[in-house]
C-alpha positions in Angstrom: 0.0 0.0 0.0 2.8 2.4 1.0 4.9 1.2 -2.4 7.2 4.5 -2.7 8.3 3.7 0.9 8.8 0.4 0.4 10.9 0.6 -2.7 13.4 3.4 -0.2 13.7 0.6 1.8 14.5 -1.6 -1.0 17.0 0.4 -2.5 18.8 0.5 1.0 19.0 -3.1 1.3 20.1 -3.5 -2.5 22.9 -1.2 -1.6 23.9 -2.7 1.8 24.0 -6.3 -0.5 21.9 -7.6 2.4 18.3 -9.2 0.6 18.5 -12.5 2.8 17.1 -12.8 5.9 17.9 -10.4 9.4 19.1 -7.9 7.1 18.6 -3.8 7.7 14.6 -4.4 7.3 13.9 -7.3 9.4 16.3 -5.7 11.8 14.1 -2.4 12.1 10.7 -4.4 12.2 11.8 -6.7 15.0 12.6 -3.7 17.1 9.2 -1.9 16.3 7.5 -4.8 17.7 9.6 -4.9 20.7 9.0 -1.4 21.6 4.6 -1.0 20.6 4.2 -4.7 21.6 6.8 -5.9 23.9 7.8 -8.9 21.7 11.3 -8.8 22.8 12.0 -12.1 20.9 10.5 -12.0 17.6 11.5 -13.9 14.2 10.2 -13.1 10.9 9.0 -15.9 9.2 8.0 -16.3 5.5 4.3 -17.1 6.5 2.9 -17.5 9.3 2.0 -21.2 8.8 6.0 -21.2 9.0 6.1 -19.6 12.1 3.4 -22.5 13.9 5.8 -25.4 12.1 9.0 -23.9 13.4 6.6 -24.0 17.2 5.7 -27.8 16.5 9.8 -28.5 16.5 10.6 -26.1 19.0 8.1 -28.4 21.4 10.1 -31.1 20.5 6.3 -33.3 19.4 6.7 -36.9 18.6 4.0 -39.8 17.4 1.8 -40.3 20.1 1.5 -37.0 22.0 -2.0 -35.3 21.6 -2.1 -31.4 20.5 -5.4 -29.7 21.1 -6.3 -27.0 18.1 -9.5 -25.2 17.3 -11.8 -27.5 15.2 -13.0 -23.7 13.1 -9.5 -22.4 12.2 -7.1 -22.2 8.9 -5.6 -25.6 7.7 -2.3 -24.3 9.2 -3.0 -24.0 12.3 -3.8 -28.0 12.3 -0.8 -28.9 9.4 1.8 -27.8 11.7 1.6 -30.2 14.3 -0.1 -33.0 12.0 3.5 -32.9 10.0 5.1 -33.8 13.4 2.9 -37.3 13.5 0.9 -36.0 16.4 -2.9 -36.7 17.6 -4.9 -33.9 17.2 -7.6 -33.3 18.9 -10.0 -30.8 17.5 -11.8 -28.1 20.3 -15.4 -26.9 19.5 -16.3 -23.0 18.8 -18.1 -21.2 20.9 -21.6 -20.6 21.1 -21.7 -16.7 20.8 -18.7 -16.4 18.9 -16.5 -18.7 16.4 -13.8 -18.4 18.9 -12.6 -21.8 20.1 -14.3 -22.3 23.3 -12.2 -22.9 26.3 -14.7 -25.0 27.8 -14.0 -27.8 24.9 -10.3 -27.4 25.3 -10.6 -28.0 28.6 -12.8 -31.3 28.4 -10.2 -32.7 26.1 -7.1 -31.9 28.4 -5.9 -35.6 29.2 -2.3 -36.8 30.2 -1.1 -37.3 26.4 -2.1 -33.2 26.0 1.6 -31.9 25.0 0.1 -28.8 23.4 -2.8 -26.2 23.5 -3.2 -24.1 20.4 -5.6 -21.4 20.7 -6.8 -19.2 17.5 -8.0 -15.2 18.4 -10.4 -15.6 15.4 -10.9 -12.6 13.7 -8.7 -10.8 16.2 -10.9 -11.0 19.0 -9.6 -11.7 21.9 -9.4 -15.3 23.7 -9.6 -15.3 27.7 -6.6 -18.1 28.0 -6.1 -17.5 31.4 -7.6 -21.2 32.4 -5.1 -22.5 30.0 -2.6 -21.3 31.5 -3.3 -22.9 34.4 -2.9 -26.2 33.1 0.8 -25.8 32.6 0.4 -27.1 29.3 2.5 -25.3 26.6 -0.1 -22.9 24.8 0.5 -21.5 21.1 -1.2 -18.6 20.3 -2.1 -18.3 16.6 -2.6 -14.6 16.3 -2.7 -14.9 12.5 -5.7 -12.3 12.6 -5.0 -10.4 15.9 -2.1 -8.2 15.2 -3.1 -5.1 17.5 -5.7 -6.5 19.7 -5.5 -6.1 23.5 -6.4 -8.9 26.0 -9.4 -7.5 28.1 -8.0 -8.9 31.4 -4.3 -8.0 31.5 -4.6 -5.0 29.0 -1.8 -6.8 27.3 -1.3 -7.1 23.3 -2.1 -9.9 22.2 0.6 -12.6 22.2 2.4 -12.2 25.4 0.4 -15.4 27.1 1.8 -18.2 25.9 4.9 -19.9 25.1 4.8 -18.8 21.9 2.0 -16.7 19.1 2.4 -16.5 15.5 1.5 -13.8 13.3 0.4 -13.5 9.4 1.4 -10.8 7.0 -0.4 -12.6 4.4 -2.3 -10.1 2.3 -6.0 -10.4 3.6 -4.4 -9.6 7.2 -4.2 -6.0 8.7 -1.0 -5.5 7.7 -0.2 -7.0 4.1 2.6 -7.6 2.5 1.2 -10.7 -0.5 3.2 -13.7 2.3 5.0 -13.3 5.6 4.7 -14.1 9.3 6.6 -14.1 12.9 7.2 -16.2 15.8 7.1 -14.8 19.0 9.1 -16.7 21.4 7.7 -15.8 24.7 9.9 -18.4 26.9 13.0 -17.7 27.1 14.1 -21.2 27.4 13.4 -21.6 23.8 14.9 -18.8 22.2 18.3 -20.2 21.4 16.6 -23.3 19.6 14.3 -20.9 17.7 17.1 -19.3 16.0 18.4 -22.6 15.3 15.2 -24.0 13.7 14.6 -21.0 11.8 18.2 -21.4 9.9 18.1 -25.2 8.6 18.8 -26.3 12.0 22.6 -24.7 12.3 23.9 -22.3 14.8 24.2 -19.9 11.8 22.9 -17.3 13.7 25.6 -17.7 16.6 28.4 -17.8 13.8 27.5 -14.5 12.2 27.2 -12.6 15.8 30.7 -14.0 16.0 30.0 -16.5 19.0 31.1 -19.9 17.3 33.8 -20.3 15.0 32.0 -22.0 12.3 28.5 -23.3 12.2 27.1 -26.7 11.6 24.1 -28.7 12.1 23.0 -28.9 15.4 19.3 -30.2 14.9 15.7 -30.5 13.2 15.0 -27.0 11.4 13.9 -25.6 7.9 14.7 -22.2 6.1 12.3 -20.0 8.3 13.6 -16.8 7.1 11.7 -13.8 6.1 13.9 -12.0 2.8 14.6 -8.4 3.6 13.1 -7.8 0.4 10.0 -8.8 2.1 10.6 -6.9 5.0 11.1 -3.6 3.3 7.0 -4.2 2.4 6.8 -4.9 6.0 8.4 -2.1 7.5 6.6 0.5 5.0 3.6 -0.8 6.3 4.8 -0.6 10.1 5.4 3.2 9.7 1.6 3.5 9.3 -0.1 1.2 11.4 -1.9 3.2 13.3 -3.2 4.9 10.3 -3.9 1.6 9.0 -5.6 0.7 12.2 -7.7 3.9 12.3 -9.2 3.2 9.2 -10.1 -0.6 9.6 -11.7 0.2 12.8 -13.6 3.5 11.2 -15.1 0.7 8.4 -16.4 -1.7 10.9 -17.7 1.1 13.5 -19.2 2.1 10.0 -20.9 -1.4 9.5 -21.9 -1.1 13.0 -23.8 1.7 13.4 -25.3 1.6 9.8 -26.4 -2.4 9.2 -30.1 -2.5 10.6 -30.4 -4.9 13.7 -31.9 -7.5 11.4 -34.0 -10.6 12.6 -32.7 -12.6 10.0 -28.6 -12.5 11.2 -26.8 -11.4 14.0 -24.1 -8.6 14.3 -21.1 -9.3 16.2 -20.4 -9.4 20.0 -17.3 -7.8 20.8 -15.6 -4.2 21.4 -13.8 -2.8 18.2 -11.6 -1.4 20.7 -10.2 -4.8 22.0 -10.6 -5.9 19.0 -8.5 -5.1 15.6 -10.9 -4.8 13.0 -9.8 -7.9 11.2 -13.1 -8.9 10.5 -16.7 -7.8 10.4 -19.2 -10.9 10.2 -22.9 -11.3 10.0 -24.1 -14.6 11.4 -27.2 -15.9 9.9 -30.4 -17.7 11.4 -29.7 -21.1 8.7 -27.4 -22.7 6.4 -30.5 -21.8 3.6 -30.5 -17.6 4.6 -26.7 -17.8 4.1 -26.6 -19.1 0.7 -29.5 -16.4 -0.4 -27.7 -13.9 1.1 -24.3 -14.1 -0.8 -26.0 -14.6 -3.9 -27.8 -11.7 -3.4 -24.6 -9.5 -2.8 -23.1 -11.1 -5.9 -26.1 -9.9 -7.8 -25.1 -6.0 -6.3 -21.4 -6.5 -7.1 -20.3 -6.8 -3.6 -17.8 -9.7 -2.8 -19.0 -11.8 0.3 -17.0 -14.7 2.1 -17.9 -17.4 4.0 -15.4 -19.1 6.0 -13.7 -21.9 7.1 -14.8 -25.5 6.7 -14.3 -27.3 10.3 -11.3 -29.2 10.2 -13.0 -32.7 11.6 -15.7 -32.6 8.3 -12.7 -32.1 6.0 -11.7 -34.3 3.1 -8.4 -35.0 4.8 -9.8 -36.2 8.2 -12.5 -38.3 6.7 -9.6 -40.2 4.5 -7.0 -39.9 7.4 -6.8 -42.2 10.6 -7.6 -39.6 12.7 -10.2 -40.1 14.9 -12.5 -37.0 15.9 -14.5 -37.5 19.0 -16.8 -35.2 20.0 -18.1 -33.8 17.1 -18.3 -30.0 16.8 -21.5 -28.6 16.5 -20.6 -25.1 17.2 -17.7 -25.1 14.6 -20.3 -26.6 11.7 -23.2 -24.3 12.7 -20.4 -21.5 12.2 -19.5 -22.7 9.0 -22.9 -22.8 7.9 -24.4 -19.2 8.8 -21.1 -17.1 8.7 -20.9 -14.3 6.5 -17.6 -12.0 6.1 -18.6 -8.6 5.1 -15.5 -6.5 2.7 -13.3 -5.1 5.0 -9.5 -3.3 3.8 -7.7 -0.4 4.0 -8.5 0.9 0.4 -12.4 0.4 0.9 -14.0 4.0 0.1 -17.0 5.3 1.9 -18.9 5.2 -1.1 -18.3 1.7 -1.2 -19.3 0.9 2.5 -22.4 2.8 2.0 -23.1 0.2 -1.1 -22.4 -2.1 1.5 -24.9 -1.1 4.0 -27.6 -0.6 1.7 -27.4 -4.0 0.0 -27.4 -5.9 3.4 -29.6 -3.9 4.7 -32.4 -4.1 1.7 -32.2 -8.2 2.2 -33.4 -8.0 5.3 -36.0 -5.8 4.5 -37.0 -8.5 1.6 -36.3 -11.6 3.9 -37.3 -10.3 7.8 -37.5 -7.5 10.1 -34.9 -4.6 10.5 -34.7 -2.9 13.8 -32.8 0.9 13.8 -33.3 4.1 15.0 -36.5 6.5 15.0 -36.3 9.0 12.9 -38.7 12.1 12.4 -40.5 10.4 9.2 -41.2 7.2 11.5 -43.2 9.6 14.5 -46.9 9.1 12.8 -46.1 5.3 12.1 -45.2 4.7 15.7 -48.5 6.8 17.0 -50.4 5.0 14.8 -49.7 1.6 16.2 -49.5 2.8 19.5 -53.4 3.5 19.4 -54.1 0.0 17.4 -53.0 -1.2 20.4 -53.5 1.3 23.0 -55.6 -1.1 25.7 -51.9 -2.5 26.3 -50.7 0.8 27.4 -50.9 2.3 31.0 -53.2 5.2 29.2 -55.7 3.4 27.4 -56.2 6.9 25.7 -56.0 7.8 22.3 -52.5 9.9 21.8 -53.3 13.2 19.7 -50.7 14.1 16.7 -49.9 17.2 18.5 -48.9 15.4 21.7 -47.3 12.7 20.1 -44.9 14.9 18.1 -43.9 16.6 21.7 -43.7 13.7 23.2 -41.0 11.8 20.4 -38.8 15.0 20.1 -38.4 14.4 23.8 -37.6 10.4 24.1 -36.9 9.5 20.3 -33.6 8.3 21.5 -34.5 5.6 23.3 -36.8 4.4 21.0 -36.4 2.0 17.9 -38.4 1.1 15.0 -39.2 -2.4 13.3 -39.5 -2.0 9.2 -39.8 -4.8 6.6 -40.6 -4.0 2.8 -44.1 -3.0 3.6 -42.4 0.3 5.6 -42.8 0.6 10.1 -44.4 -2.5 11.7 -43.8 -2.0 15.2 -41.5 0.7 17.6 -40.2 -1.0 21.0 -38.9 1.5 23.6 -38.4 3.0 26.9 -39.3 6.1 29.1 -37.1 6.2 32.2 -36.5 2.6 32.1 -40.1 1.4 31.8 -40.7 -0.9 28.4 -42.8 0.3 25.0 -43.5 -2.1 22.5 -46.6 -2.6 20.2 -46.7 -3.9 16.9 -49.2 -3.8 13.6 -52.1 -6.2 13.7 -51.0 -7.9 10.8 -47.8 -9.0 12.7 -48.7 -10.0 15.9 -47.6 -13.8 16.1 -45.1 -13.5 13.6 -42.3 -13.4 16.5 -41.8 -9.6 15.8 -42.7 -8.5 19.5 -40.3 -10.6 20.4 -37.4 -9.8 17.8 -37.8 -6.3 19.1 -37.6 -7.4 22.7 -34.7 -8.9 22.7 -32.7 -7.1 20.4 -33.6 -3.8 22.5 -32.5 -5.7 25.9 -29.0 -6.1 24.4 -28.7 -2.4 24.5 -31.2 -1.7 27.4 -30.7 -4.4 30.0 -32.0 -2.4 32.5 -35.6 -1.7 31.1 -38.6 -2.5 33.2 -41.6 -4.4 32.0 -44.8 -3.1 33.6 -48.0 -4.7 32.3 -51.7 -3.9 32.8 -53.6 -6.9 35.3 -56.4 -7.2 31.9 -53.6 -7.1 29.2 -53.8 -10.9 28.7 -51.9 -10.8 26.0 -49.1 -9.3 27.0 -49.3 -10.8 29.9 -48.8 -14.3 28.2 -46.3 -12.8 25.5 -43.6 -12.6 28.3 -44.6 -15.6 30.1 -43.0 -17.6 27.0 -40.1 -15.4 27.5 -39.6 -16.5 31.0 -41.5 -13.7 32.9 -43.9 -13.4 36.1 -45.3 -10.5 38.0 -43.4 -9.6 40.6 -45.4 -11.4 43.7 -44.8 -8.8 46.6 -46.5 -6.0 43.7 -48.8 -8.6 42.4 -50.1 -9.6 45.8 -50.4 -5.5 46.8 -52.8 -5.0 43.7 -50.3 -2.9 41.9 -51.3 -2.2 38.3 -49.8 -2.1 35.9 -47.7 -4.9 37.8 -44.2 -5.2 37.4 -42.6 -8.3 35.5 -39.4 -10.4 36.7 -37.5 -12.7 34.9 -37.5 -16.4 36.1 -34.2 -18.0 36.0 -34.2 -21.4 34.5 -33.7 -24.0 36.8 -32.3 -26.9 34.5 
């Protein structure tokens, strides 16, 4: 991207003579990530499936052991160790997010575990702290997560375990077409690193002038980055934060401007952990997903799904690898995940093409939840008198004192739309619940699409509902609501609602 500073540094290394690896580029980049990161012992790799081979031979894995890797990852992340003759074991995703869940890592733990690899899937950051615990030697494959913080230690990611890898691969953050780097976070493995890294000699210890001559000394590969390479690298390095402002200014952009939609979820995380890497939509089924990218393709706009789970794939179903459990998170992932176009060069234009495409399907295909606006104010009185017997004032509202009455709560209001136009409005005055919807959609599920897309942002609401409002009354009984007793039994109306924990 930065081409005029790259070729600068090219020209330098041309002249110096130095175009292998840990030349003047590679030196400068190594030391940039030392001081913003605090990887003290970093080694740039050609990729960085390079990076997680050269950790499978630093921990020394023979036949037999068993290495724990996320089940919803890149092939590398799997190849690395598979090369070394090992048993994988393949960890579920999580629920909420494709992120492997520690949970399943944990329930495959046994005493053959010589390896935990962990994948921050699209850069958000993994809690690994229960990992740690387990003494086990953890690889961190931060292939997506360059720049993300963990929540818990305020830490970049990277510093956890015994050693993270990182991609420079050109669909990552910071591209350079291929390149990675191994961070060697013990320091007990340091001096073998540099050994792997050059075919296995001590070639690094004879150039610094500490050995005489150099020689081979053990398992190891040509894990070196070319300073051409690096002078891509360190170009890009000089603007990272620019880089970094703009990534996160197109995903805050998807954000705020893709409709909460009842057909897909947007994702759970903060940007600001986070390192923009991604922006993904999950969908409600495998059947939505496929409608969905064909409808992009159809507007010109490139969608991606993702990974394939590793147990499901060609090679493990022709392998003797055994997979036990299945991973039902990891497939349901694969089969309603959605990558939205996300790099540096993407123009606002282009995200507002974006937004209006994804959001037009789910106006075609569901319900879209957003923000009130002065055009919806009518819409939302209307339906509020269509079903004004659920209110606390049975009254019809007057334009006039509707119109005063949105200018001064609007913000805390939002409106349901399909293709037909406003459907419902679900909202809150000091905390206390409004919802109502058209006649035409009550039973389709709308009410409760609005519910509980507004509780993500208002958890604190309160549900108050009038003693004859049947309905309503048995609307959040499915959700897992009952009056209150003490106001129930004291005649209160309307009656306030509490949530029933589930007891299984």
């Amino acid at each position: 991207m930065f081409v005029d500073e790259a070729f600068d540094f090219l020209k330098d290394a041309l002249e110096r003579g130095a175009l292998s690896g840990d030349g003047p580029n590679t030196k400068y980049c190594t030391k940039w990530f030392a001081q913003r990161f605090g990887y003290e012992r970093a080694l740039l790799t050609p990729s960085c499936t390079a990076a997680l081979e050269m950790t499978a031979l630093l921990l020394d894995l023979q036949p037999g052991d068993e290495v724990i890797v996320p089940s919803y990852t890149f092939v590398s992340t799997a190849n690395a160790f598979a090369l070394r003759g090992v048993k994988l074991c393949f960890a579920d995703s999580s629920i909420h997010t494709p992120n492997v869940s520690i949970a399943s890592i944990m329930s495959l733990v046994t005493k053959h575990t010589k390896a935990i690899v962990v994948v921050h899937y699209a850069g958000m950051p993994l809690d690994v702290r229960p990992l740690l615990a387990t003494n086990i030697p953890l690889v961190e494959d931060c292939a997506h997560a360059i720049g993300a913080v963990d929540p818990f230690t305020q830490r970049p990611i990277g510093v956890a375990g015994c050693m993270s890898t990182f991609s420079f691969h050109q669909t990552k953050n910071i591209p350079i077409g291929e390149g990675g780097m191994l961070v060697v976070n013990d320091p007990d493995l340091w001096e073998r690193a540099q050994i792997v890294r050059e075919k296995g000699t001590n070639r690094t210890r004879f150039i610094e002038g500490r050995d005489t001559f150099y020689t081979w000394q053990s398992l190891g590969s040509s894990y070196l980055l070319s300073d051409i390479d690096a002078a891509f690298l360190r170009a890009s390095l000089i603007h990272f934060d620019e880089i970094q402002e703009r990534r996160v200014a197109i995903w805050k952009t998807y954000n705020s401007n893709v409709f909460v939609s009842s057909v897909f979820d947007k994702p759970i995380l903060e940007v600001s952990l986070a390192n923009a890497h991604m922006y993904y939509l999950k969908f409600r089924s495998c059947s939505l997903q496929k409608i969905f990218c064909d409808w992009m393709k159809k507007s010109s706009v490139l969608v991606a799904t993702h990974y394939v789970p590793l147990e499901i794939s060609p090679f493990i179903a022709t392998s003797n690898i055994s997979v036990h459990p299945s991973c039902p998170h990891s497939n349901d992932w694969h089969q309603t995940l959605v990558r939205l176009p996300l790099f540096f060069g993407l123009t606002e234009a282009n995200q507002k093409v974006v937004c209006d495409c994804v959001n037009e399907f789910t106006l075609q295909h569901g319900f879209a939840l957003r923000a009130v606006l002065r055009e919806h104010y009518e819409a939302i009185r209307l339906i509020r008198n269509e079903n004004r017997e659920a209110f606390w004032c049975t009254k019809e509202v007057e334009y006039e004192t509707h119109q005063i009455f949105m200018k001064l709560h609007s913000s805390t209001y939002r409106v349901a739309l399909d293709k037909s136009g406003v459907v419902g409005f679900v909202g809150h005055v000091d905390g206390d619940l409004r919802i109502a919807c058209t006649s035409s959609n009550q039973g389709s599920g709308l009410a409760c699409f609005m519910f509980s897309a507004f509780l993500k942002d208002y958890p604190f609401i309160t549900i108050r509902v009038r003693r004859s409002n049947v309905r309503s009354l048995a609307f959040f009984k499915k959700l897992g609501y009952q009056p209150e007793p003490i106001a129930f039994s004291n005649g209160s109306d309307p009656v306030p609602l509490v949530l029933i924990e589930n007891q299984n």
